[in-house]
NUTI-565260 format. One line per 10 residues: number of its first residue (from 1); their letters; for each residue x, y, z of N, C-alpha, C. Coordinates in Angstrom, 1 decimal. Layout:
NUTI-565260
NUM	A	X,Y,Z,X,Y,Z,X,Y,Z ~ ...
//
This chain:
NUTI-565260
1	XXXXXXXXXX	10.5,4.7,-11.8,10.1,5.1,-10.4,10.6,6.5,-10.2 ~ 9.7,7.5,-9.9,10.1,8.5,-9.8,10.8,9.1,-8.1 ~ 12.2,9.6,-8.4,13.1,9.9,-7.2,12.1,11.1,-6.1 ~ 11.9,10.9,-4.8,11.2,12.7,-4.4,11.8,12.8,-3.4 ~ 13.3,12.2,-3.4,14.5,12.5,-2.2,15.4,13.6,-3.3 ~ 15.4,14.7,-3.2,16.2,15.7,-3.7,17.1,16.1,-2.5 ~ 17.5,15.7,-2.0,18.4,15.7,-0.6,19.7,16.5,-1.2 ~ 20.2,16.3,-2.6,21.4,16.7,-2.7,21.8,17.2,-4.3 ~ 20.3,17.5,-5.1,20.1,18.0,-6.0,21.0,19.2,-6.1 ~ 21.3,19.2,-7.5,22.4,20.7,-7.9,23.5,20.5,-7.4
11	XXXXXXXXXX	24.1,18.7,-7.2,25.2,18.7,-6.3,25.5,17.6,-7.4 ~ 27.1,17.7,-7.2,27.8,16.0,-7.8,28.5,15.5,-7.4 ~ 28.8,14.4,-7.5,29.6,13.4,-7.5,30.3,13.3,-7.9 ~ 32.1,13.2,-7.6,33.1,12.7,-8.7,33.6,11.5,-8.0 ~ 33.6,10.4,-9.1,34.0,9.0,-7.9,35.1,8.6,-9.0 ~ 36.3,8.4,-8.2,37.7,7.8,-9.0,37.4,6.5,-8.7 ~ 37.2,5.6,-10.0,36.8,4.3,-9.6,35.6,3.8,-9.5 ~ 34.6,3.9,-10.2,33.1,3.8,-9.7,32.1,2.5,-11.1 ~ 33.4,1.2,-11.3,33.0,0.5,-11.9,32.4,-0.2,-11.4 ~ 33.2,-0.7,-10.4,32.9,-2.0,-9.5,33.0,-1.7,-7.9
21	XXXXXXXXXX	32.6,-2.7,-6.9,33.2,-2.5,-5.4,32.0,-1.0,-4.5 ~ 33.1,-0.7,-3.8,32.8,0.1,-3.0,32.1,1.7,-4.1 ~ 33.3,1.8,-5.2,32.5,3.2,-5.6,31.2,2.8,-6.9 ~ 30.9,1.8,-7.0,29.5,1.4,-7.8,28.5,1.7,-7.2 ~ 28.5,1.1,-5.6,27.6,0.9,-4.8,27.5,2.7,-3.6 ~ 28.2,3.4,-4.2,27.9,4.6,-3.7,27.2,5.2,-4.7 ~ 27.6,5.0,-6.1,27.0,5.6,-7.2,25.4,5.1,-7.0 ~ 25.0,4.0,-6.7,23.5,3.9,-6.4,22.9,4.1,-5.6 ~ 23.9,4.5,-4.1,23.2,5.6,-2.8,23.1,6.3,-3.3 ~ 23.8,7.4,-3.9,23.9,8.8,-3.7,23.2,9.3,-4.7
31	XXXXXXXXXX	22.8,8.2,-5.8,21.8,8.5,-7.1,20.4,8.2,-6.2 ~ 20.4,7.7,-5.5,19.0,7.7,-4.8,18.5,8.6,-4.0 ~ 19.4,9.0,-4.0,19.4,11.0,-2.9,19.9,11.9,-4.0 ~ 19.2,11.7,-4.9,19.3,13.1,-5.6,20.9,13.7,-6.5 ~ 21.3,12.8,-6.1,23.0,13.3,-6.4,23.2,12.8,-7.7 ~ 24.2,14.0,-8.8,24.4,13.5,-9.8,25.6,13.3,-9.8 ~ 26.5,12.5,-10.6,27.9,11.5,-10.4,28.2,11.4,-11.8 ~ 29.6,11.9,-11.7,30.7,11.5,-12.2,30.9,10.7,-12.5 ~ 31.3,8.8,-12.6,31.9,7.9,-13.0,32.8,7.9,-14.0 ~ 34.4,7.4,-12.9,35.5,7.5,-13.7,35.8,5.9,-13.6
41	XXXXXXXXXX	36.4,5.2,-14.4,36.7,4.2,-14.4,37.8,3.9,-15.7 ~ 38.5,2.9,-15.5,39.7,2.2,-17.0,39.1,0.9,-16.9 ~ 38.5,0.2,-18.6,37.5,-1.0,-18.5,37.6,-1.2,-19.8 ~ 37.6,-2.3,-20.3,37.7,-2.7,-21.3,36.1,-2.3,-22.1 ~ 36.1,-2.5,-23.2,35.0,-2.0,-23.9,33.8,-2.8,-23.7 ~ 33.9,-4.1,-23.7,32.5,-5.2,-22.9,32.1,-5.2,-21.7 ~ 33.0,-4.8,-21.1,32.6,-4.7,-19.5,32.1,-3.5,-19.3 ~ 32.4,-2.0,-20.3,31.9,-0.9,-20.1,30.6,-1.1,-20.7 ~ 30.7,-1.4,-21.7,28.9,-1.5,-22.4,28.1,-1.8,-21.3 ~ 28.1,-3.2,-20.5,27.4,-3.6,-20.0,27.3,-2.2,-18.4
51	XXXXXXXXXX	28.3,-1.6,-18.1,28.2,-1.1,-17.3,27.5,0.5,-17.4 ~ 27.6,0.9,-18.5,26.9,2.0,-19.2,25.3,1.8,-19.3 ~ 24.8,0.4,-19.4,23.4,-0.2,-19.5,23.5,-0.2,-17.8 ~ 23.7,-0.5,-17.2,23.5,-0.2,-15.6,23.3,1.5,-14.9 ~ 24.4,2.1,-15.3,24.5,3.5,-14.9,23.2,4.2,-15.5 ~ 22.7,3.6,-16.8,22.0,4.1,-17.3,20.7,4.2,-16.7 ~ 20.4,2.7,-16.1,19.1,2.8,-15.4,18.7,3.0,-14.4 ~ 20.2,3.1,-13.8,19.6,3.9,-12.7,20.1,5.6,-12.3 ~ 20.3,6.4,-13.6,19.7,7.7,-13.7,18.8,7.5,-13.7 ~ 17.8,7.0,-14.8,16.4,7.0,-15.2,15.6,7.0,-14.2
61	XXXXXXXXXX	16.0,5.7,-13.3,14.9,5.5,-12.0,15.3,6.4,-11.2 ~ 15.7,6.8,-10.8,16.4,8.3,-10.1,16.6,9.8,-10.4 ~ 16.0,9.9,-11.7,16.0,11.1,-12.0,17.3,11.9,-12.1 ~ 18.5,11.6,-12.3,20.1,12.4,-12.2,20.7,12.2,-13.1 ~ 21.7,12.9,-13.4,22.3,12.3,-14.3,23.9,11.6,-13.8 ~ 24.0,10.6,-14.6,25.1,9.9,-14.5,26.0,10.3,-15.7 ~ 27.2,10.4,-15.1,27.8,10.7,-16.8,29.1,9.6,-16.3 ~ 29.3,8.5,-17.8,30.7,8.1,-17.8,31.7,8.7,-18.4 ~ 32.1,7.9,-17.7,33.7,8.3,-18.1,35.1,7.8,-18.2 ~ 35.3,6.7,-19.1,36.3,5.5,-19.2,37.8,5.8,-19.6
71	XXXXXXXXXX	38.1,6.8,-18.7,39.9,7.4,-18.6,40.9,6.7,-17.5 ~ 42.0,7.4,-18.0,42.9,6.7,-16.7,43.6,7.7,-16.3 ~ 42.3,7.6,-14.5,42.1,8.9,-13.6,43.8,9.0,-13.4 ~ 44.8,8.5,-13.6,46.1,8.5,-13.5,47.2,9.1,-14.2 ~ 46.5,9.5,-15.3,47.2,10.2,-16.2,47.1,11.7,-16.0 ~ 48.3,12.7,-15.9,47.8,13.7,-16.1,46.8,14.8,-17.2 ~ 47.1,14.2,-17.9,46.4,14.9,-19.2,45.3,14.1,-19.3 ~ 45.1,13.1,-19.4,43.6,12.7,-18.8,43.0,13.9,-17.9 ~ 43.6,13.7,-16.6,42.9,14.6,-15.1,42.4,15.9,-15.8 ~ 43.8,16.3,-16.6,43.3,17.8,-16.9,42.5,18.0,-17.5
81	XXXXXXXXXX	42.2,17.3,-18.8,41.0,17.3,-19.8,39.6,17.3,-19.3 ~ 39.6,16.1,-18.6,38.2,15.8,-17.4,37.8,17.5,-17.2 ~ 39.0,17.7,-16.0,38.5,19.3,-15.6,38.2,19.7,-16.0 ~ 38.9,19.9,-17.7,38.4,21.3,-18.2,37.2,21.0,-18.7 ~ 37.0,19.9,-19.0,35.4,19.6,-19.8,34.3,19.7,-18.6 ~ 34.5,19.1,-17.5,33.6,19.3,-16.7,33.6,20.9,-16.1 ~ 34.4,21.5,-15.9,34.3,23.1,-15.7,33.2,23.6,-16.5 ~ 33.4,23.3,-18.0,32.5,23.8,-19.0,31.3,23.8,-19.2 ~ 30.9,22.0,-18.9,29.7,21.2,-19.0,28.7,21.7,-18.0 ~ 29.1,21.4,-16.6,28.7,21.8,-15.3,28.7,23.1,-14.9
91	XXXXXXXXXX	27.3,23.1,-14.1,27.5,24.4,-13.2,27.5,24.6,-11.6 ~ 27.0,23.2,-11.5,26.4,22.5,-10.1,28.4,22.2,-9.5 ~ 28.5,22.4,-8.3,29.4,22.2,-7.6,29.8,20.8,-6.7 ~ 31.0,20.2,-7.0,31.2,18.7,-6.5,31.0,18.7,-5.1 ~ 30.3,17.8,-4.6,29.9,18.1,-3.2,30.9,16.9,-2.3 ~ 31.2,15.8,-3.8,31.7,14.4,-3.1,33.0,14.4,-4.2 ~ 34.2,13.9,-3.0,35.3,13.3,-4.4,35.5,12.5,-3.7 ~ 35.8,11.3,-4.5,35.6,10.1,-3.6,36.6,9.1,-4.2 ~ 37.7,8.6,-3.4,39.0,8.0,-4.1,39.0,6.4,-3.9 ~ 38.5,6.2,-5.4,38.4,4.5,-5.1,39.1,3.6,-5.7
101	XXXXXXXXXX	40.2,3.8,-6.0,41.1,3.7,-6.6,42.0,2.3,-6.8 ~ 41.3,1.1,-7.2,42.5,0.1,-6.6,43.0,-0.3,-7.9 ~ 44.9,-0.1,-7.6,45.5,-0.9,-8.7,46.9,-0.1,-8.0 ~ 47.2,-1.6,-8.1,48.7,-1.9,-7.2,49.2,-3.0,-7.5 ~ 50.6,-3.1,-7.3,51.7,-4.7,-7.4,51.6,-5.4,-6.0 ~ 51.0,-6.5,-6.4,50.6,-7.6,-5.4,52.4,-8.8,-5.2 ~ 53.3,-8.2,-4.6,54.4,-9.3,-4.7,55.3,-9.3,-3.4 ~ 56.2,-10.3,-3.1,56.7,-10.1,-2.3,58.1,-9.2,-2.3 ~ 58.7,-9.0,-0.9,59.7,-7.9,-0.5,60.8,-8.7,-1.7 ~ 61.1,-10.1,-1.7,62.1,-10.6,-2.4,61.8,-11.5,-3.1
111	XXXXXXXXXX	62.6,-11.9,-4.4,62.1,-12.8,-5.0,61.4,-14.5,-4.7 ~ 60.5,-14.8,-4.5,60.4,-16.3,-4.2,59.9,-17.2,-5.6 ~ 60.3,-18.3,-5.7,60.6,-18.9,-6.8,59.9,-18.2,-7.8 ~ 58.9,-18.5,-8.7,58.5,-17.8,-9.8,57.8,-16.4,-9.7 ~ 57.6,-15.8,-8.4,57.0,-14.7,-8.1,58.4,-13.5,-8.2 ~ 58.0,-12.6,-8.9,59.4,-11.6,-8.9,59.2,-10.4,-8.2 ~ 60.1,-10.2,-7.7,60.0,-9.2,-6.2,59.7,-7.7,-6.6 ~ 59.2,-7.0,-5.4,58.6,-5.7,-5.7,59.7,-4.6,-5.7 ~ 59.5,-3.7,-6.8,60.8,-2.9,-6.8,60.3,-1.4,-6.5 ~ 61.3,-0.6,-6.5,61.0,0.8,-6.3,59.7,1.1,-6.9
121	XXXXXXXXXX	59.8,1.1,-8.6,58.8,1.5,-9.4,57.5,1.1,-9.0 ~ 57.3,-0.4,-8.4,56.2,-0.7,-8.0,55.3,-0.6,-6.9 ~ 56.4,0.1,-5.8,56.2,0.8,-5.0,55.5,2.6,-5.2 ~ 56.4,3.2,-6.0,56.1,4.3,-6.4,54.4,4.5,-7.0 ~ 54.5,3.0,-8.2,53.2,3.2,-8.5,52.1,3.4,-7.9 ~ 52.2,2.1,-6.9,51.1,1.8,-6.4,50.7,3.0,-5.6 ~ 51.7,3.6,-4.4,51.9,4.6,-3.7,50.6,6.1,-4.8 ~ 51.2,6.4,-5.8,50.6,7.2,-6.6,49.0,6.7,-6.9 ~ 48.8,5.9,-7.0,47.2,5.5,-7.8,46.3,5.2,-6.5 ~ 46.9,4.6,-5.5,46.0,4.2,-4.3,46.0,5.4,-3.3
131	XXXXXXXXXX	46.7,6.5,-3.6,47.0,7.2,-2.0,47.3,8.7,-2.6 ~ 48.4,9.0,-3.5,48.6,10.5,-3.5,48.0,11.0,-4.8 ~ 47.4,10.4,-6.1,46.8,11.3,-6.5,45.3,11.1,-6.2 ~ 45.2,11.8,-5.3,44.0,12.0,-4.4,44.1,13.1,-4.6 ~ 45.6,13.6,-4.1,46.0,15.5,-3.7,45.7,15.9,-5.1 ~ 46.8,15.1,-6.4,46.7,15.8,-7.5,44.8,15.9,-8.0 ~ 44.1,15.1,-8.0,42.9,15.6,-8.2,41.9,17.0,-7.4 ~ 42.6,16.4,-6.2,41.8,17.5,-5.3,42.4,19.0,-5.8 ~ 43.6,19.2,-5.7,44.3,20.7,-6.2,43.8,21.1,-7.4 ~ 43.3,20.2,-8.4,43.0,20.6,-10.1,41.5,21.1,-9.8
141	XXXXXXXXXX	40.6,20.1,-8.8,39.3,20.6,-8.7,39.4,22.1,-8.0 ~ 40.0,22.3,-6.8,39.9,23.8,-6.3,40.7,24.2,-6.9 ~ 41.7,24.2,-8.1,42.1,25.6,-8.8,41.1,25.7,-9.8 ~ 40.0,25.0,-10.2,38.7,25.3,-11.5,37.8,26.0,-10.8 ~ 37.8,25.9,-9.2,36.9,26.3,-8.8,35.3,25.1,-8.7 ~ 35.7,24.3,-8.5,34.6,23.3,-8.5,33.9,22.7,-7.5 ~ 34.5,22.7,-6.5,33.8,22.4,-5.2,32.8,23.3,-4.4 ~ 32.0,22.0,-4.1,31.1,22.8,-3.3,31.5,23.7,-1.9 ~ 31.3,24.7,-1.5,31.5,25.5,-0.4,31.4,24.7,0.8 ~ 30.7,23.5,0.9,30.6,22.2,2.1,31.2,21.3,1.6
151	XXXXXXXXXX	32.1,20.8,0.9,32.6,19.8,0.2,33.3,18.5,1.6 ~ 33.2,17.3,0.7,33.9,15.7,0.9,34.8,15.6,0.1 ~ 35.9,15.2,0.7,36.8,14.3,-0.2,37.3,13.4,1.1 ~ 37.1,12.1,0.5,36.5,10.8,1.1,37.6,10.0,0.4 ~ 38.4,8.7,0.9,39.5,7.7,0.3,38.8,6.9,1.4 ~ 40.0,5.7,1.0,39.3,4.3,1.3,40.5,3.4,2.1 ~ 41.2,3.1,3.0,42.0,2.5,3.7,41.8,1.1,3.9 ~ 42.8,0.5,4.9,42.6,-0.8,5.3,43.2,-1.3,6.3 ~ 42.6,-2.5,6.6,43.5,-3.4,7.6,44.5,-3.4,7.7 ~ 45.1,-3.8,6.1,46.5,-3.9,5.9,47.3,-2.7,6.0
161	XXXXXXXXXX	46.6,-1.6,6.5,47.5,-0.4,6.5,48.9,-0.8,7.2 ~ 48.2,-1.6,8.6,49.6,-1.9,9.4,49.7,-2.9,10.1 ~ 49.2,-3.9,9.3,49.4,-5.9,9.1,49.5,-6.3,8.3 ~ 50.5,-7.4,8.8,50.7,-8.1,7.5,49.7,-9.0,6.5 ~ 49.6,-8.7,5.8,49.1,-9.5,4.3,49.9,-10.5,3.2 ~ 49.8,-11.3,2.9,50.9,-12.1,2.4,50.8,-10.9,0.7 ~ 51.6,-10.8,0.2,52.1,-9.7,-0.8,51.3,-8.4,-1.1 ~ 50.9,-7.7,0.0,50.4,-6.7,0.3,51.5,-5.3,0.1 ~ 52.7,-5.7,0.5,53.2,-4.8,0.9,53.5,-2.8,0.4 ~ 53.1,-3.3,-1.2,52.9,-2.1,-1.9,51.6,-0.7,-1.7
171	XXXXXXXXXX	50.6,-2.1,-1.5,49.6,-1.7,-1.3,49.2,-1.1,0.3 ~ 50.1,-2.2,1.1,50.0,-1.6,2.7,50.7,0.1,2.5 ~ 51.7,0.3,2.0,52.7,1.5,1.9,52.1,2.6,1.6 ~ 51.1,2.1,0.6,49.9,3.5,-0.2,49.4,3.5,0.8 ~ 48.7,3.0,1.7,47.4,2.8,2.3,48.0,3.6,3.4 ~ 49.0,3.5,4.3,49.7,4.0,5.0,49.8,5.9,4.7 ~ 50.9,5.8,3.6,50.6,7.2,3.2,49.3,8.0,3.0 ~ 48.5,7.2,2.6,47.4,7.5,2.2,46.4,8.0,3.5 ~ 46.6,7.7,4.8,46.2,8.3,5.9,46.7,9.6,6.5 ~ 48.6,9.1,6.5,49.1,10.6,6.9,48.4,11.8,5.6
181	XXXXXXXXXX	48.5,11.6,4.6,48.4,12.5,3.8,46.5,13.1,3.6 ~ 45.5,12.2,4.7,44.3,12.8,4.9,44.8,13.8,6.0 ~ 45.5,13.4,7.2,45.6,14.4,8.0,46.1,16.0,7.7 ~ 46.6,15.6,6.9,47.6,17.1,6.5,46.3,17.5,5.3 ~ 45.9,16.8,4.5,44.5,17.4,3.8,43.2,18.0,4.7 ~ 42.8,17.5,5.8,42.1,17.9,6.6,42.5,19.1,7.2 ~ 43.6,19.2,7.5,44.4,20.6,8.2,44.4,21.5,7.0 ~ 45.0,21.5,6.3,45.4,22.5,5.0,44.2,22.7,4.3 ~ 43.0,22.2,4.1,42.4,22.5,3.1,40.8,22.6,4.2 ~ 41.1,22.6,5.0,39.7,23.3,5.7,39.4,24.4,5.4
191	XXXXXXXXXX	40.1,25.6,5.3,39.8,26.5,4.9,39.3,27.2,3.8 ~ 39.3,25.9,2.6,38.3,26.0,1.2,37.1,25.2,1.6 ~ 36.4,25.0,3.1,35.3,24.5,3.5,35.5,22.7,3.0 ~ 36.5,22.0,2.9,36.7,20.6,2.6,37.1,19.8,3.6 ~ 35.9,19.1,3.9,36.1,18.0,5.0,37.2,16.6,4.6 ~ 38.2,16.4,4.5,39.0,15.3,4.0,38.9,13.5,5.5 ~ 38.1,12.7,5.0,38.3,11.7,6.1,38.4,10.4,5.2 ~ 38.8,9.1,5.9,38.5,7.8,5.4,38.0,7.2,6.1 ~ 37.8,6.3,5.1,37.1,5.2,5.2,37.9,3.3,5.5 ~ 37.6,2.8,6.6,38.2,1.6,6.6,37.7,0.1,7.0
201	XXXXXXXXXX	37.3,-0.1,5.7,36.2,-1.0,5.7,36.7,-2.5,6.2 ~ 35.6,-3.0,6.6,36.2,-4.7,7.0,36.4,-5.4,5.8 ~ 36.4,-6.5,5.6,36.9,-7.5,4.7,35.8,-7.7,3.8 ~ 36.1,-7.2,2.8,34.8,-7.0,1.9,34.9,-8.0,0.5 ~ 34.5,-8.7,-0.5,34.5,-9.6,-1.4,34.4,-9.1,-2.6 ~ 35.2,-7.9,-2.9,35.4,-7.3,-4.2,36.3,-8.0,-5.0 ~ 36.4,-6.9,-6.2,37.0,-8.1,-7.3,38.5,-7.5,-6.7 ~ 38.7,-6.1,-6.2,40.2,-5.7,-5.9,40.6,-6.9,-4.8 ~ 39.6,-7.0,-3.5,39.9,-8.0,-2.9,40.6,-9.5,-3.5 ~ 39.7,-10.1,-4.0,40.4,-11.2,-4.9,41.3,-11.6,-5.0
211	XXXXXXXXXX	42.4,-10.4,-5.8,43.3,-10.3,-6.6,44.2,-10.4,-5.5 ~ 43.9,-10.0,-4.4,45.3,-10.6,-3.3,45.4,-11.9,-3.0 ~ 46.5,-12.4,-2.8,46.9,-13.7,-2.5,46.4,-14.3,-1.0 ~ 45.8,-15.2,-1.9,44.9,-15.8,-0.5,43.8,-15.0,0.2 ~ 43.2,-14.5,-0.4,42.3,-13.7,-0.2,41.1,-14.4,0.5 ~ 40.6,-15.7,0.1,39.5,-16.9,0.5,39.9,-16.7,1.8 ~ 41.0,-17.0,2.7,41.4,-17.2,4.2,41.3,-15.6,4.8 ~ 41.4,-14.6,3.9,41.1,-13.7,5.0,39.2,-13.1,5.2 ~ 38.5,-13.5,4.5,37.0,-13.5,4.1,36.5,-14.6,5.1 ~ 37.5,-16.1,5.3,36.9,-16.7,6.3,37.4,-16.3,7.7
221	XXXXXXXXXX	38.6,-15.7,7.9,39.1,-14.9,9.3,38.2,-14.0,9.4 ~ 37.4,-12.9,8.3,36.8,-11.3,8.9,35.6,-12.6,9.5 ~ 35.3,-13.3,8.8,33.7,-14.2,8.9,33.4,-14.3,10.4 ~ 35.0,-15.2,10.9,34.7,-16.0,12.2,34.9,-15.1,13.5 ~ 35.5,-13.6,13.0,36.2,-12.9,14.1,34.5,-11.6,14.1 ~ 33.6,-11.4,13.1,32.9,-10.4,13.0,31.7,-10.6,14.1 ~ 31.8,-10.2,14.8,30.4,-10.5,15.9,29.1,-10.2,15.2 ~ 28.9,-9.6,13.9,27.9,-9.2,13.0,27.1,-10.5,12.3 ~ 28.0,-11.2,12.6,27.8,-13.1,11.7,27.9,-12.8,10.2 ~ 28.7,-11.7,9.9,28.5,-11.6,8.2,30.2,-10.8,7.8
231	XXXXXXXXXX	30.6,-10.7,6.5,31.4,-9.2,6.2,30.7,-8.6,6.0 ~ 31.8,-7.5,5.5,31.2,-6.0,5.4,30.9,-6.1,3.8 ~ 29.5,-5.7,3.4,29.2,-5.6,1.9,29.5,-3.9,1.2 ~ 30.1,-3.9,0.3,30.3,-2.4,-0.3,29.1,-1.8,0.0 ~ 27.6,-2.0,-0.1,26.7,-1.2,0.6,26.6,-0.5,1.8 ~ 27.3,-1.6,2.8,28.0,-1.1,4.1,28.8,0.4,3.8 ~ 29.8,0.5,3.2,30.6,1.6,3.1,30.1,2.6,2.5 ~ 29.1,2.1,1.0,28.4,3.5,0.3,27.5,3.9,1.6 ~ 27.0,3.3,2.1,25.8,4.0,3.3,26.7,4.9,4.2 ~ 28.0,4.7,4.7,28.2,6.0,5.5,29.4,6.9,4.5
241	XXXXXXXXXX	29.7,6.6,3.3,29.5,7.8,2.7,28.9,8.5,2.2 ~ 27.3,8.1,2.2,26.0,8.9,1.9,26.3,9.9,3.4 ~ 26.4,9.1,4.2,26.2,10.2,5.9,26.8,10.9,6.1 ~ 28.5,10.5,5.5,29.8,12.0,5.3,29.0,13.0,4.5 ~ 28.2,12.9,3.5,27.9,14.1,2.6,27.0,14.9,3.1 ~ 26.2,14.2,4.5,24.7,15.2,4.9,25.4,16.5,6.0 ~ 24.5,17.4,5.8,25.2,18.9,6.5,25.3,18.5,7.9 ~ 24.8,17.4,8.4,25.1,16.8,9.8,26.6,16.8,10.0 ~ 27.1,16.1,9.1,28.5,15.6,9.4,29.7,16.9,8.8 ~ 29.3,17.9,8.9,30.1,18.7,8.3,31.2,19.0,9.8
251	XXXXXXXXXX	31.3,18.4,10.4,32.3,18.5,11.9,32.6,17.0,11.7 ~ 33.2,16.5,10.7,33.5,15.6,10.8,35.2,15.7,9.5 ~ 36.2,15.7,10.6,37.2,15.7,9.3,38.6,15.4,10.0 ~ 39.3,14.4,9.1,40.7,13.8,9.4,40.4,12.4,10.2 ~ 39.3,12.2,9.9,39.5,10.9,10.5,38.9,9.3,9.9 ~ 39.7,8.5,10.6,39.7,7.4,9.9,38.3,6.5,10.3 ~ 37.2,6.2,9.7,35.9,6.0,10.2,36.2,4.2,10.0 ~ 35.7,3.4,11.0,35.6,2.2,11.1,34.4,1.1,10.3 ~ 34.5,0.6,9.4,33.2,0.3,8.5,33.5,-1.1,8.2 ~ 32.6,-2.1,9.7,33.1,-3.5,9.6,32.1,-4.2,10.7
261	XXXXXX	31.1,-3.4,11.3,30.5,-4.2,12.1,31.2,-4.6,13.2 ~ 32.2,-4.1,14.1,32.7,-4.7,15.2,33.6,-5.7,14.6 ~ 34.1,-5.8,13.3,35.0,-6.7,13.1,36.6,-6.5,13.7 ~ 36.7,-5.2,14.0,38.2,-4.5,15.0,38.2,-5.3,15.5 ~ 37.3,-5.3,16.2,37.1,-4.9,17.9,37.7,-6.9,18.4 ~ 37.7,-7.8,17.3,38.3,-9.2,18.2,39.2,-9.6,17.0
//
């Protein structure tokens, strides 16, 4: 099927996290507008095959290129290599960086019987992978010079930023930081033309979802509270980060975008 939305041609995509969830399903908006993408992801080798036969087909039907990329966006010398290889490879300017990042310690504040309690480290981690290296990516991209002159850089928040979740608490802490530290990115970095905002989606049925405890009861809470009669599907979120990227929304920065169908709101 040939693409004749070039909407965002000669532009790319870099998505931290773009195996599964929210950043897969941007990878197939934004490939459908023209946009060529990055995909970063850490995946075992069966799960990548099969997901390399996906990415694959839909360059093809889309006309873009997709390129993977199976590192761990976490590592410094990973980060740096990326850059320098994409500096080299590319000439087209990132128009999207987009932080989708989930991996955190799911435990509670103190030990309860066989669950072992969350400590500094797992705090630190989580804090790092879900929330601040966002910054270290974004500083590596504008010291290469890689961003587009209209540029996104786009993360992903939550409910739990500031409720309780039964062993959330690592993850609430990133998530937390991970807002102050859009605001001060929105301020500071306007002036390399970089819109920095989030995203805070309603209760969505990803595999990161899952993995929290009791996760079934909060999917039937978004269910019964959403005036929409549905959750929110990761399609939901890739569609208005397609809308962050259009020159419409370039007056749009530091703020936290609501993506849940009125699920707030009761």
């Amino acid at each position: 099927m040939q693409n004749n939305n070039k909407q965002f041609s000669d532009n790319w995509a870099l998505i931290l996290g773009g195996s599964s969830g929210f950043g897969f399903a941007t990878v197939e908006k934004l490939a459908r507008h023209g946009m060529n993408i990055a995909v970063l992801y850490r995946e075992t080798a069966a799960i990548e095959r099969a997901l390399k036969v996906k990415l694959s087909a839909i360059a093809e039907s889309n006309q873009v290129i997709i390129s993977p990329y199976n590192i761990n966006a976490l590592d410094v010398s990973a980060r740096k290599a990326f850059v320098d290889q994409f500096s080299a490879d590319r000439k087209q300017k990132v128009k999207l960086l987009l932080h989708s990042i989930a991996r955190g310690n799911l435990k509670p504040l103190v030990k309860e019987g066989d669950n072992e309690a969350l400590t500094q480290e797992d705090i630190q981690l989580t804090t790092y992978a879900m929330a601040t290296s966002l910054l270290d990516w974004t500083k590596d991209l504008i010291a290469a010079g890689l961003f587009h002159a209209d540029g996104r850089i786009i993360g992903l928040t939550s409910e739990g930023s500031d409720k309780y979740w039964e062993g959330y608490a690592a993850v609430s802490i990133a998530k937390a930081s991970l807002e102050s530290l859009t605001t001060y990115m929105a301020v500071e970095l306007a002036k390399y033309g970089l819109k920095t905002n989030l995203i805070l989606a309603g209760i969505t049925a990803t595999p990161s979802l899952k993995r929290i405890p009791d996760s079934e009861r909060l999917i039937a809470h978004a269910l019964a509270r959403n005036p929409s009669g549905r959750i929110t599907k990761p399609e939901d979120v890739a569609n208005v980060i397609y809308l962050l990227c259009t020159d419409e929304a370039a007056w749009i920065n530091g703020t936290v975008i609501q993506v849940d169908g009125g699920e707030h709101c009761r």
